[in-house]
PyMOL commands that place a pseudoatom at each C-alpha (Angstrom):
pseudoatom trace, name=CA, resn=UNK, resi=1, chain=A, elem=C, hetatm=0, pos=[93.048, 94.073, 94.842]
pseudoatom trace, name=CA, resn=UNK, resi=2, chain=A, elem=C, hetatm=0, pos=[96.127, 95.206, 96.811]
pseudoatom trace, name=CA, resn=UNK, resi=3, chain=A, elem=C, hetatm=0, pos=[97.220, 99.140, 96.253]
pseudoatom trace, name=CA, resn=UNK, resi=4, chain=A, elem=C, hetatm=0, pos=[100.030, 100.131, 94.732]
pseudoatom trace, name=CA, resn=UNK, resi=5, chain=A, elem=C, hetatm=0, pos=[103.461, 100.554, 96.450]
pseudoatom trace, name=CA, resn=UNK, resi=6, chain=A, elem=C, hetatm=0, pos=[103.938, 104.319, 97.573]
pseudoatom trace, name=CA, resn=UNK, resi=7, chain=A, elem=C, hetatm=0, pos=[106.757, 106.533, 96.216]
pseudoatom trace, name=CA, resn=UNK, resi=8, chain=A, elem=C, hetatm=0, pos=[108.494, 106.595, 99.363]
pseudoatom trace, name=CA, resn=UNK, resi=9, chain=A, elem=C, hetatm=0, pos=[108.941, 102.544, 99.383]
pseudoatom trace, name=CA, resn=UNK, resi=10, chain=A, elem=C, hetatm=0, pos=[109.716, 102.764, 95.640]
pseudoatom trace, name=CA, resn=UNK, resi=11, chain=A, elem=C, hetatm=0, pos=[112.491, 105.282, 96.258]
pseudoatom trace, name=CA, resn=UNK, resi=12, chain=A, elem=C, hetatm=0, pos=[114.077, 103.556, 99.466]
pseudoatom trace, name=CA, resn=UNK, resi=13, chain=A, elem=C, hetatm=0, pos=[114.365, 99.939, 97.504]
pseudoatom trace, name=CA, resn=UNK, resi=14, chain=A, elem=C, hetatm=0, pos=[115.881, 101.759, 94.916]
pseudoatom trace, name=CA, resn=UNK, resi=15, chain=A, elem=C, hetatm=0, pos=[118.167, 103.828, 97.145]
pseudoatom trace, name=CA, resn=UNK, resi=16, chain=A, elem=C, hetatm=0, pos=[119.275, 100.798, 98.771]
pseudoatom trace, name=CA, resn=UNK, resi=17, chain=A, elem=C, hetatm=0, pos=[120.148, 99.298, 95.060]
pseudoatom trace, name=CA, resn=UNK, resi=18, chain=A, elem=C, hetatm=0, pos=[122.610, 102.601, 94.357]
pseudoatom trace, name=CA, resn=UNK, resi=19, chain=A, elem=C, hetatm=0, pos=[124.036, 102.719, 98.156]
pseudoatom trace, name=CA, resn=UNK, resi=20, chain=A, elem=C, hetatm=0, pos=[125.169, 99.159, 97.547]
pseudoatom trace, name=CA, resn=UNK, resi=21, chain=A, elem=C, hetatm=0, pos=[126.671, 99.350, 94.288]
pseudoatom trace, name=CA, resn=UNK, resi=22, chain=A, elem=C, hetatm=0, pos=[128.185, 102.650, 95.393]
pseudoatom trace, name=CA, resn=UNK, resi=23, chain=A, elem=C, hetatm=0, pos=[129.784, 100.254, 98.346]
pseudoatom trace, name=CA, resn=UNK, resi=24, chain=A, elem=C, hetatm=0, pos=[130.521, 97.866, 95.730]
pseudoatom trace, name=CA, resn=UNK, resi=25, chain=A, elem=C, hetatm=0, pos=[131.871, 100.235, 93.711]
pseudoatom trace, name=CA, resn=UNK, resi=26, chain=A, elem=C, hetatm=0, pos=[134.122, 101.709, 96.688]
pseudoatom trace, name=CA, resn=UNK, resi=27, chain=A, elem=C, hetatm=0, pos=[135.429, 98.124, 97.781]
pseudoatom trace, name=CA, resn=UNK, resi=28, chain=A, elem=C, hetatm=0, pos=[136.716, 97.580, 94.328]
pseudoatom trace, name=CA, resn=UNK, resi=29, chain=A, elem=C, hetatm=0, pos=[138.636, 100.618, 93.900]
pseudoatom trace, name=CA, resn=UNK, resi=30, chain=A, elem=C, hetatm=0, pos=[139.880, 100.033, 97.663]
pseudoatom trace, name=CA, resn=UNK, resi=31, chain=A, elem=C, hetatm=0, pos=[138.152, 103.695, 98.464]
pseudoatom trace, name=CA, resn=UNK, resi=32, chain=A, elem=C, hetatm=0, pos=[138.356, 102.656, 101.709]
pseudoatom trace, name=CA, resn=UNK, resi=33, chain=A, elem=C, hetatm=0, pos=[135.809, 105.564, 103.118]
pseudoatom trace, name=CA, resn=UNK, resi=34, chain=A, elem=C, hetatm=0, pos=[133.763, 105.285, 99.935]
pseudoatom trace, name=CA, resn=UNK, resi=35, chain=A, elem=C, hetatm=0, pos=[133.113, 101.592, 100.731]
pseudoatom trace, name=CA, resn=UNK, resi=36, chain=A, elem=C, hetatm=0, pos=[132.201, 102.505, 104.566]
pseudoatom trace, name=CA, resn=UNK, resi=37, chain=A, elem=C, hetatm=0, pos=[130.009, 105.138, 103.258]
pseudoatom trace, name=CA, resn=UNK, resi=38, chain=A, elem=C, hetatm=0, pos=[127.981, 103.104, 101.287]
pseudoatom trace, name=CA, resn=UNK, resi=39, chain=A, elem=C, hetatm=0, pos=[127.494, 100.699, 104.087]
pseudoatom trace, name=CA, resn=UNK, resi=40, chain=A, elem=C, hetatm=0, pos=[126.084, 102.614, 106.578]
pseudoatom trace, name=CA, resn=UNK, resi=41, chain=A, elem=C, hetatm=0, pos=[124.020, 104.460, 104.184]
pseudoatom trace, name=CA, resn=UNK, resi=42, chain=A, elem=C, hetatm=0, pos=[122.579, 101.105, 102.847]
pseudoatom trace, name=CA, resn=UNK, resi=43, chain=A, elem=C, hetatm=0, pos=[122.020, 99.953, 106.217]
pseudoatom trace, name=CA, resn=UNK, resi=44, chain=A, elem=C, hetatm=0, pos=[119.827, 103.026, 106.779]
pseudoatom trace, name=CA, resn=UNK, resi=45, chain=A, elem=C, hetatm=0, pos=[117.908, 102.725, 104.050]
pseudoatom trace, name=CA, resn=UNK, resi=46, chain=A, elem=C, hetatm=0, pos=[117.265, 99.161, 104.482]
pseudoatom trace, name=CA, resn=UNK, resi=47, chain=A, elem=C, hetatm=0, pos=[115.699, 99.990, 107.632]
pseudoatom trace, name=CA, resn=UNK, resi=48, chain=A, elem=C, hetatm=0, pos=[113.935, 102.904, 106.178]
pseudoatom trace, name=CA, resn=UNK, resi=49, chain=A, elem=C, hetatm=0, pos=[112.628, 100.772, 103.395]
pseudoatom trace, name=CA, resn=UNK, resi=50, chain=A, elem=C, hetatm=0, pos=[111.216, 97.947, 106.466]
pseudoatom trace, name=CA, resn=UNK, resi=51, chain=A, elem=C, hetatm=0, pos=[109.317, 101.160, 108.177]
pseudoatom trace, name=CA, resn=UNK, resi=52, chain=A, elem=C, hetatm=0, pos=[107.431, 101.900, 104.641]
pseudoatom trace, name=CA, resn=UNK, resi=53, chain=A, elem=C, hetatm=0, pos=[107.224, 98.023, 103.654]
pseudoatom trace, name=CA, resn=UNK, resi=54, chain=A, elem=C, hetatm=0, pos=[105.294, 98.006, 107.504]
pseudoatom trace, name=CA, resn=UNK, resi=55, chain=A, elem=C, hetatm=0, pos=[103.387, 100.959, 106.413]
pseudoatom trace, name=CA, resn=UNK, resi=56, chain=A, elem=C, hetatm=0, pos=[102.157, 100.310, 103.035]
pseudoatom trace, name=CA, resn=UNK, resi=57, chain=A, elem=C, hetatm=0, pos=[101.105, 96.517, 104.579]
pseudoatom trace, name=CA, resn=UNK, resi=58, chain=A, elem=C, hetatm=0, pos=[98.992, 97.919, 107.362]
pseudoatom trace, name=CA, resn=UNK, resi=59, chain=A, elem=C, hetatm=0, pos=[97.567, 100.666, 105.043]
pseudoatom trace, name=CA, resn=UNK, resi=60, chain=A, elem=C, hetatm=0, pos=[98.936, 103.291, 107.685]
pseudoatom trace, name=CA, resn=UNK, resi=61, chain=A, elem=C, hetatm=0, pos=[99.769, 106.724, 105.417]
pseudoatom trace, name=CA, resn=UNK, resi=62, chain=A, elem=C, hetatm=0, pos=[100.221, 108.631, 108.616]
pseudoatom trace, name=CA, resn=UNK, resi=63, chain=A, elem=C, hetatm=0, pos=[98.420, 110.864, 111.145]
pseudoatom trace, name=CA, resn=UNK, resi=64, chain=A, elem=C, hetatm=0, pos=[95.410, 112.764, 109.494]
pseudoatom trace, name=CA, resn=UNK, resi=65, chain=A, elem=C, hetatm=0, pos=[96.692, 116.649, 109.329]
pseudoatom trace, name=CA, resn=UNK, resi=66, chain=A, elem=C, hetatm=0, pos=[95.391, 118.507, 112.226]
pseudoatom trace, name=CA, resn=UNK, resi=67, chain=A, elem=C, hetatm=0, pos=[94.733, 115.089, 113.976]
pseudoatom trace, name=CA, resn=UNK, resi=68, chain=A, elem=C, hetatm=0, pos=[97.080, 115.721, 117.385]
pseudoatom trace, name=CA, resn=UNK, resi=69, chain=A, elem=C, hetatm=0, pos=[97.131, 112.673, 119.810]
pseudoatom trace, name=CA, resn=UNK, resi=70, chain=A, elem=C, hetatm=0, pos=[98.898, 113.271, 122.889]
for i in range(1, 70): cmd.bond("trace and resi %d" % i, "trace and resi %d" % (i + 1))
show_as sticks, trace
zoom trace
């Protein structure tokens, strides 16, 4: 049985769902900078949501607190 996707992959899929309609959104109303902004910000959180999809497969939820590794 697999584990459950963490909050912080739940919340980046969705974020990428509202940055693009908010590009959408902006390209229809020709809000030129609105449409640019939702771009890049989808484009960041597509990556961001690739890092947690990565970390939620592996089973990596991060360094241990107090657990330094030079």
């Amino acid at each position: 049985m697999s584990r459950p996707p963490g909050v912080r992959l739940v919340a980046a899929c969705a974020g990428v769902v509202v940055f693009v309609v908010l590009a959408v959104y902006g390209a229809v109303h020709q809000a030129w900078l609105l449409f640019f902004a939702g771009c890049v910000l989808t484009a960041l959180t597509v990556a961001y949501a690739i890092v947690e999809g990565e970390r939620w497969r592996r089973g990596d939820d991060g360094p241990e607190p107090g657990d330094h590794q030079l």
